[in-house]
C-alpha positions in Angstrom: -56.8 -18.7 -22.7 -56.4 -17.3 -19.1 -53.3 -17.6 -17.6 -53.2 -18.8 -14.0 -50.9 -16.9 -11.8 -48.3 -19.0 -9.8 -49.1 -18.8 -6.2 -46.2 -19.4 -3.4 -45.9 -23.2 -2.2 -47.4 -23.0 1.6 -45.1 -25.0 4.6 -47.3 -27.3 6.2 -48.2 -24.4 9.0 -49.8 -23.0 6.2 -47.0 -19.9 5.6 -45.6 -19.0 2.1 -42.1 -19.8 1.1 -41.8 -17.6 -1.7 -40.3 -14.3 -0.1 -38.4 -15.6 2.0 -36.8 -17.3 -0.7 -37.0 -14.2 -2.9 -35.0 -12.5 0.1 -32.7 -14.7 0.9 -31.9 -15.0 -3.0 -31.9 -11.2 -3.2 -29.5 -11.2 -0.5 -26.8 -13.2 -1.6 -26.8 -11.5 -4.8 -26.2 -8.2 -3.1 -23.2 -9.9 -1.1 -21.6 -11.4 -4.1 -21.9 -8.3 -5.9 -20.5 -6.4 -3.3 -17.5 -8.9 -3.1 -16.9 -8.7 -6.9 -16.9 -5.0 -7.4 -14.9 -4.2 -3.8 -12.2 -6.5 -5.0 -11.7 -6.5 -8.8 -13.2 -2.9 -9.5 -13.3 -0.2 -6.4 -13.2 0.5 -3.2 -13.2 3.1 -0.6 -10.5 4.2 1.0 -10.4 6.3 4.3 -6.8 8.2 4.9 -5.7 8.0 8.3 -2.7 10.5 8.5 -1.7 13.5 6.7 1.6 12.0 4.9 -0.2 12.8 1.7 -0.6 16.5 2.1 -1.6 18.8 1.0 -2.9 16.1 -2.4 -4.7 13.9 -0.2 -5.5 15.0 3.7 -6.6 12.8 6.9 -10.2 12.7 7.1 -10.5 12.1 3.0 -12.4 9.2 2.1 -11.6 8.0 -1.6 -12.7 6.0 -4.4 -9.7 3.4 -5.2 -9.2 2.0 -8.7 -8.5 -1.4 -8.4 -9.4 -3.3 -11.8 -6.3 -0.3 -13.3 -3.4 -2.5 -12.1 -6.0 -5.7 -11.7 -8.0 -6.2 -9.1 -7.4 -9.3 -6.4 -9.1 -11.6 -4.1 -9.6 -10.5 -0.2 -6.0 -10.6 1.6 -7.5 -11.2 4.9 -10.9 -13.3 6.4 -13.3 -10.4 6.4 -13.5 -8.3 9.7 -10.1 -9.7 10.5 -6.4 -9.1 10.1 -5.7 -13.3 9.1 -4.6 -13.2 6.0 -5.4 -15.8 3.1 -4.0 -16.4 -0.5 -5.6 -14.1 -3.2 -4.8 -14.2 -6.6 -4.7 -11.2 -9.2 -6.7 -10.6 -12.3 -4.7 -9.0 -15.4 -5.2 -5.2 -15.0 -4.8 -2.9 -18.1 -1.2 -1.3 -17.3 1.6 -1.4 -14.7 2.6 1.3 -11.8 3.9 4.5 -13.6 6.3 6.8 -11.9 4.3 9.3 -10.1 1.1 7.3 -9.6 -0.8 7.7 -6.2 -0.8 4.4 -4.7 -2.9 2.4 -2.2 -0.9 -1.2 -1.2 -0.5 -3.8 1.5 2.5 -2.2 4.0 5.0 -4.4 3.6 6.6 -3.8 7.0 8.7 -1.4 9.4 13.1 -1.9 9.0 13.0 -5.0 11.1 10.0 -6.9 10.3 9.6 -10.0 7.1 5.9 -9.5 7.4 4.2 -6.4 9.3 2.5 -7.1 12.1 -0.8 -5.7 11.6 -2.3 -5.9 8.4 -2.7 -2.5 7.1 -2.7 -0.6 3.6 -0.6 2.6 3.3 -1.2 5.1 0.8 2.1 6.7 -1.3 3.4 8.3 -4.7 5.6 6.2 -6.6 8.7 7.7 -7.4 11.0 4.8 -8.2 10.3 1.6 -9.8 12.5 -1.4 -10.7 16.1 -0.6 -11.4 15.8 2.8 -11.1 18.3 4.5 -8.7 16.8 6.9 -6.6 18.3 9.7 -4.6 17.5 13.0 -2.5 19.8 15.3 -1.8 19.0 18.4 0.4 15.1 17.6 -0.4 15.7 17.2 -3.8 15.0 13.6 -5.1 16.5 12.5 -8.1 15.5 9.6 -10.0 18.4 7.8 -12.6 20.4 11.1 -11.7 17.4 13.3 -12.7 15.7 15.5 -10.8 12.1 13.6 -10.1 8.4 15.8 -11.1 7.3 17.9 -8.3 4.2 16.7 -7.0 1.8 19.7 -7.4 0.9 20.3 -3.8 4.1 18.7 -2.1 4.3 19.8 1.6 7.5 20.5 3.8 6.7 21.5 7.2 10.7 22.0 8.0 12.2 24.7 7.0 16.1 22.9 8.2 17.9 20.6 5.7 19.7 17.8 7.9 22.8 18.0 6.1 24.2 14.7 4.5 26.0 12.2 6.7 24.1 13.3 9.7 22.6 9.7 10.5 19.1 9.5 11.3 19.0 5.9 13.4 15.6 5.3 12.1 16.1 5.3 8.4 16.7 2.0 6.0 18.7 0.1 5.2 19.9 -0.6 9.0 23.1 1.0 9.3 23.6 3.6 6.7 24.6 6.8 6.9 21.4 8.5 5.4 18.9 11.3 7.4 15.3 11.9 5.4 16.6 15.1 3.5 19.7 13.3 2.0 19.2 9.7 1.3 20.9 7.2 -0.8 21.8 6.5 -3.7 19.8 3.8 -3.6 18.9 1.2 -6.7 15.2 -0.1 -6.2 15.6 -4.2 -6.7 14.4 -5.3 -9.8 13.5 -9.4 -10.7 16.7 -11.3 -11.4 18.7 -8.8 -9.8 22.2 -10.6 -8.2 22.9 -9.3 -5.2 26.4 -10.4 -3.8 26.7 -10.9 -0.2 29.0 -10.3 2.3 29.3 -10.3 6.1 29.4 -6.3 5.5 26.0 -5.8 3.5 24.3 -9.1 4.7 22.6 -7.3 7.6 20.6 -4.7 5.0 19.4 -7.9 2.8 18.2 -10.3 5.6 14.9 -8.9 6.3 14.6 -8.6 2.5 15.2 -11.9 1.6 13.3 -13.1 4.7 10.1 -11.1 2.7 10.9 -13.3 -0.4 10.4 -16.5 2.1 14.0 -17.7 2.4 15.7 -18.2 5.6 18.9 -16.7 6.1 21.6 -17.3 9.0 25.8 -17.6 8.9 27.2 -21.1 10.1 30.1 -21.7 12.9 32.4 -21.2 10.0 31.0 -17.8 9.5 29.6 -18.5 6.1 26.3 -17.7 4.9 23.4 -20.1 4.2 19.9 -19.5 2.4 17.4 -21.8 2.9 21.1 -24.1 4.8 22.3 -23.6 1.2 26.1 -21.8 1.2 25.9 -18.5 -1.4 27.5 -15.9 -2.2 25.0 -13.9 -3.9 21.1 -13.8 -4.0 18.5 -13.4 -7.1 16.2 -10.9 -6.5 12.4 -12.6 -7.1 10.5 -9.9 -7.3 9.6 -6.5 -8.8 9.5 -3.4 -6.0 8.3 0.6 -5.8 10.0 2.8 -4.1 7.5 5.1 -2.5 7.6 8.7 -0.8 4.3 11.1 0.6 4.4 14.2 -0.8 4.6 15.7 3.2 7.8 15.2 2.8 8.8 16.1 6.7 6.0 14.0 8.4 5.5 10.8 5.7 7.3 7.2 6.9 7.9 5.8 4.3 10.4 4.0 2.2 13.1 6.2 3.5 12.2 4.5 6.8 11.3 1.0 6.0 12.3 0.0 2.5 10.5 -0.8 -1.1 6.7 -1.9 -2.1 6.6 -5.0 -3.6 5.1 -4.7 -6.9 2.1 -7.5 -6.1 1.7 -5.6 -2.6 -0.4 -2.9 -4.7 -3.8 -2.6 -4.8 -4.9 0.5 -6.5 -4.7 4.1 -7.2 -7.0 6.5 -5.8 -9.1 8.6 -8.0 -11.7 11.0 -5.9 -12.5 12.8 -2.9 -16.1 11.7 -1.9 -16.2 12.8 1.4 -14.4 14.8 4.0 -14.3 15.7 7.1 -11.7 16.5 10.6 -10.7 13.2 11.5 -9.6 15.2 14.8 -13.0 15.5 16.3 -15.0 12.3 17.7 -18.3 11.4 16.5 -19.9 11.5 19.2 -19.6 15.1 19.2 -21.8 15.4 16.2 -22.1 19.1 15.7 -18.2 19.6 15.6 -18.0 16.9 13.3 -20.8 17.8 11.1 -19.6 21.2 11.1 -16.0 20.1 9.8 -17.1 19.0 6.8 -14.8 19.9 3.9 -17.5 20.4 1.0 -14.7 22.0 -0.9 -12.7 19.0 -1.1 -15.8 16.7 -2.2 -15.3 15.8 -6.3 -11.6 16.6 -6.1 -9.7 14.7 -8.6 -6.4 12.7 -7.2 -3.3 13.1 -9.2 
């Protein structure tokens, strides 16, 4: 028995419906894929600065992990900086000290959220509870000297000498410089933090970030969320992050700790770079800074 080929309804103009059907369907599976495996799986990643070097450089453009830590939802309306809720699929372990790290920046000193959405791209050296300290360049984790990242950077060959005070460094008001910082203990989830009119300037913007609203009555006592405390639980887990260009990275030595759910990956290859110095519309100078040496190179 011959089998009778199914031929494309015609509109009443007489035109077929079936490909443009076909394409639109084609299309939306492209996009939907797309959104699946750029949220929950990987993602590219292009580096902006050179707070990473000489492990990562600017002008590297890497393959992110996501689905390692699990992967989320979009943070932002695409092609915008709004942000929306997300939500987090189980990933198959937790941050490690050491891991190269892609996350949401949390924030300079001052601010409860940043003010331009923007992911930043650090090692972690400290995670929850640990205390974390450098000391003429040396950091030291729980009193231990931390691993050396294997191409760490310093550009400066003078060691500001503790209690030297670098304005810009957190927490507000401390005595730390970049070279000797701390002791410092990263906050952990159910943390109690007492507070004082002393120390109550360093946790505002912190607890601000947790969503609580903090201020000091006429009476000069303090109120979160217009309740009177003395002390604050700490709600969430945090990273305490460093580049390994250790004289040109900002990072939580200037602006504080990662929250744990602000990660979104780890980086894993080098699959393309180039010298984000030159424009492109000169083409030749930017063709012909091409790093091929740096293509395949494995992040660790």
């Amino acid at each position: 028995m011959a089998v009778q080929e199914k031929q494309p309804r015609k509109t009443k103009d007489g035109t077929r419906k079936q490909p443009v059907r076909d394409f639109l369907k084609d299309t939306v599976f492209v996009l939907v894929s797309f959104f699946f495996l750029n949220s929950f799986v990987l993602a590219s990643f292009e580096v902006p600065t050179g707070s990473m070097e000489n492990e990562i450089m600017a002008g590297d453009f890497l393959f992110v992990n996501k689905f390692i830590y699990g992967g989320t939802t979009p943070r932002t309306i695409p092609f915008t900086n709004i942000r929306i809720p997300w939500f987090r699929v189980p990933g198959f372990r937790d941050v490690e000290h050491g891991d190269v790290i892609v996350f949401e920046f949390p924030g300079q000193r001052h601010e409860v959220q940043s003010a331009e959405f923007m992911f930043y791209l650090k090692r972690a050296i400290a995670l929850s509870g640990d205390t974390v300290e450098v000391i003429n360049r040396v950091v030291y984790v729980n009193g231990k000297p931390a691993p050396i990242p294997r191409n760490m950077k310093f550009n400066n060959s003078r060691i500001t000498p503790a209690g030297i005070q670098d304005p810009r460094i957190f927490p507000e008001g401390s005595s730390f410089n970049e070279d000797n910082w701390g002791p410092v203990v990263v906050p952990k989830k159910g943390n109690v933090v007492p507070l004082t009119l002393d120390n109550l300037q360093r946790w505002r913007v912190f607890i601000g970030r947790e969503g609580h609203s903090v201020r000091l009555d006429a009476q000069g006592e303090i109120l979160i969320d217009g309740v009177p405390t003395e002390s604050y639980v700490v709600e969430r887990n945090y990273i305490f992050g460093m580049g390994d260009n250790r004289d040109n990275s900002l990072d939580g030595r200037f602006w504080g700790f990662i929250p744990e759910e602000n990660v979104v990956g780890t980086p894993m290859i080098v699959y393309w770079s180039w010298n984000p110095d030159f424009p492109l519309f000169d083409l030749w100078s930017k063709l012909g800074s091409i790093r091929l040496g740096r293509i395949g190179t494995i992040i660790r």
